[in-house]
C-alpha positions as CSV (number, residue, x, y, z in Angstrom):
1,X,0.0,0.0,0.0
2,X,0.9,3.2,-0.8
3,X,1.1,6.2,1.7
4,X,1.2,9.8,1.2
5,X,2.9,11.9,3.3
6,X,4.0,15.8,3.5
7,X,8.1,15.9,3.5
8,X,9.2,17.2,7.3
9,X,12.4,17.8,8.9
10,X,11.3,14.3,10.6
11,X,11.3,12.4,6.8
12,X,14.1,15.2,5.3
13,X,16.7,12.3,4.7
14,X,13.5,10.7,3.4
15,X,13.3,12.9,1.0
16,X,16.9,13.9,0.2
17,X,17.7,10.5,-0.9
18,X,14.6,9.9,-2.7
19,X,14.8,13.3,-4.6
20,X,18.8,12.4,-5.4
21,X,17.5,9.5,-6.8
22,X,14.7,11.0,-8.8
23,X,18.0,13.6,-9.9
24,X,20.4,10.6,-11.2
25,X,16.9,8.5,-13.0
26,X,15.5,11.6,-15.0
27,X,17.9,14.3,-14.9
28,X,16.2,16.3,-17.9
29,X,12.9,16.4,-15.7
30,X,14.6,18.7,-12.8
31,X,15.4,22.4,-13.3
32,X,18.2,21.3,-10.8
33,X,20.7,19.0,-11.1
34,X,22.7,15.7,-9.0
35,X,25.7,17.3,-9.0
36,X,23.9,20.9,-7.2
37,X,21.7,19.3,-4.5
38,X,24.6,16.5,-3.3
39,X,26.4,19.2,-2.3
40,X,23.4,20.6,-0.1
41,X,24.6,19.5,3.6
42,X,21.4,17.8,5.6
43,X,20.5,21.2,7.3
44,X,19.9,22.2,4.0
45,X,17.4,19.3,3.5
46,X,16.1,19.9,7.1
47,X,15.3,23.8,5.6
48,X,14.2,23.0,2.3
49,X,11.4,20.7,4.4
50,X,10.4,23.1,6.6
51,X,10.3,26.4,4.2
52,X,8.3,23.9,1.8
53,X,5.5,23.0,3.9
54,X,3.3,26.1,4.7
55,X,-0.1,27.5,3.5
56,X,1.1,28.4,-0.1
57,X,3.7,25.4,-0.5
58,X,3.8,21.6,-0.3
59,X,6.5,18.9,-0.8
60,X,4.9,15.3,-0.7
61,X,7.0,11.8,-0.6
62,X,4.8,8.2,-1.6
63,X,5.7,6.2,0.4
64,X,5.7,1.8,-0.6
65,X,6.7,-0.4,2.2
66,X,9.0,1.8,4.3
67,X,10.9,3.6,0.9
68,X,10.2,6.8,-1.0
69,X,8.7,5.3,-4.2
70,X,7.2,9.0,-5.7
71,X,8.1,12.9,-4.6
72,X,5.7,15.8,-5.9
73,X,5.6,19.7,-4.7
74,X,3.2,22.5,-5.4
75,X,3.4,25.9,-4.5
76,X,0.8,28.4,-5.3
77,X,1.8,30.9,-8.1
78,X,3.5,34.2,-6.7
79,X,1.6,36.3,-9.1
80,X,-1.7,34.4,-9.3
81,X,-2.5,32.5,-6.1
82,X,-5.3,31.3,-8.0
83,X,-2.4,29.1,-10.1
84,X,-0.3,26.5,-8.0
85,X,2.5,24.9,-10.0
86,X,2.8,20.7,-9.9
87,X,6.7,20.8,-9.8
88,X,9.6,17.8,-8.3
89,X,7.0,15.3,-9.9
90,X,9.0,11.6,-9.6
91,X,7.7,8.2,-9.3
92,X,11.1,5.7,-8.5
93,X,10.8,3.5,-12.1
94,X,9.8,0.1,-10.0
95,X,6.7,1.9,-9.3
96,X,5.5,3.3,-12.6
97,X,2.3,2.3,-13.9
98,X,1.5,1.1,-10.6
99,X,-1.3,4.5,-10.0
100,X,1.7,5.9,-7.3
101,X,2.2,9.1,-9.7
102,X,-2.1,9.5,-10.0
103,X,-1.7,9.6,-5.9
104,X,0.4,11.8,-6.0
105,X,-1.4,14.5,-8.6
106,X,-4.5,13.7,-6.7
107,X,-3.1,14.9,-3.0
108,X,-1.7,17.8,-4.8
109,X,-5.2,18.6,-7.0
110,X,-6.8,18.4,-3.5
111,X,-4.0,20.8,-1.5
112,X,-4.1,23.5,-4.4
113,X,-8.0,23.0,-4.6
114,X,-8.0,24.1,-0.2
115,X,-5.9,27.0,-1.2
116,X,-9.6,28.2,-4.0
117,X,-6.9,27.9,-6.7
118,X,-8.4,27.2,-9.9
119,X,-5.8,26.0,-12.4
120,X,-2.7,23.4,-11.6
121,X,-0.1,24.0,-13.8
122,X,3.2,22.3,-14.6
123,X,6.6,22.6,-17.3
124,X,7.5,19.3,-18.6
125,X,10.5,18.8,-21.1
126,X,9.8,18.2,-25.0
127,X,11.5,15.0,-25.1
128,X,9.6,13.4,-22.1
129,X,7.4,11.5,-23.7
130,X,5.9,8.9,-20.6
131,X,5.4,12.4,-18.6
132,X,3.6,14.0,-21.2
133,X,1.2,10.8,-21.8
134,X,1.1,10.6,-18.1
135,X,-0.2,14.1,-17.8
136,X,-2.4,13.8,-20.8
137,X,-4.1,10.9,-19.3
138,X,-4.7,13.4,-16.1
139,X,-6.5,15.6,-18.3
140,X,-3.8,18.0,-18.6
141,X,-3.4,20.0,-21.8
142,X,-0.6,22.2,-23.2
143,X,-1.3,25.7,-23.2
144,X,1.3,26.6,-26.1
145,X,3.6,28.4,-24.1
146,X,7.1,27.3,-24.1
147,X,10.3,28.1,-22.4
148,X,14.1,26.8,-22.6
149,X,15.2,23.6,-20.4
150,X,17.6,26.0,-18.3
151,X,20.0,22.9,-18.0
152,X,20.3,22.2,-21.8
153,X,19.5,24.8,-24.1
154,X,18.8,21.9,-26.9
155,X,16.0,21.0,-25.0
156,X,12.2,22.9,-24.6
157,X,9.7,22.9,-21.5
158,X,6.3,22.8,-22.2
159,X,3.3,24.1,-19.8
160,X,0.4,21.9,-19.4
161,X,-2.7,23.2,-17.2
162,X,-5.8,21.3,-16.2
163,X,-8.6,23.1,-14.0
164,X,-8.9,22.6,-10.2
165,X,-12.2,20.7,-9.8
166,X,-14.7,23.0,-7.4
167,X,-12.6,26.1,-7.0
């Protein structure tokens, strides 16, 4: 069974392992990159979980069995609170297909929905096909604005919106 739960300085090498992980599997799927966050020491985790976790920010771990098998964050747009942004999304690739990443978008749907904002957005690279499906089958949809990877200038992001369910 698979358990949701918001990333805390309690879970923080939880999460920095998991997210590390998520780093080295998919690298082109991060605006940040392995070789950035290994260097962060674990205070820096510790502070990353507590300055993520508030009324207009969430990090969230799956967890399968006693392991981080999916990470996902949301934060609610700085411009547009009715906007909150899917971002860190990661399922660990032994748990794909398995409805883990669906948890995930679902816990995040319902945080952003708490929070009256209407539309969950996300950027998701060109060449990620499974994510883009993924998201597709969510009822996502791209909204034709683009912006460059800023770790590879080869490669495009795309934004995808869907609306927020009784906002």
């Amino acid at each position: 069974m698979i358990a949701i739960e918001p990333i805390t300085p309690q879970n923080a090498s939880i999460f920095k392992a998991a997210r590390l992980r998520a780093l080295q599997d998919t690298p082109s799927a991060f605006g940040s990159t392995y070789a950035r966050e290994s260097l962060f020491t674990d205070a820096d985790w510790v502070e990353r979980a507590n300055r993520s976790n508030g009324e207009t920010s969430i990090l969230l771990l799956a967890m399968g069995e006693g392991i981080a098998v999916g990470i996902a964050g949301s934060y609610l747009d700085h411009d547009d609170a009715s906007r909150a942004q899917l971002i860190s999304m990661w399922t660990a690739p032994t748990h794909r297909h398995q409805g883990v990443g669906r948890l995930l978008v679902n816990e995040i749907h319902g945080w952003a929905s708490q929070r009256s904002a209407r539309t969950l957005q996300l950027m998701v690279t060109s060449s990620n096909e499974p994510a883009i499906s993924f998201y597709q089958r969510l009822g996502f949809t791209f909204t034709g604005r683009t912006e460059p990877y800023p770790n590879d200038s080869n490669l495009i992001e795309l934004e995808m919106s869907r609306a927020i369910a009784g906002s």
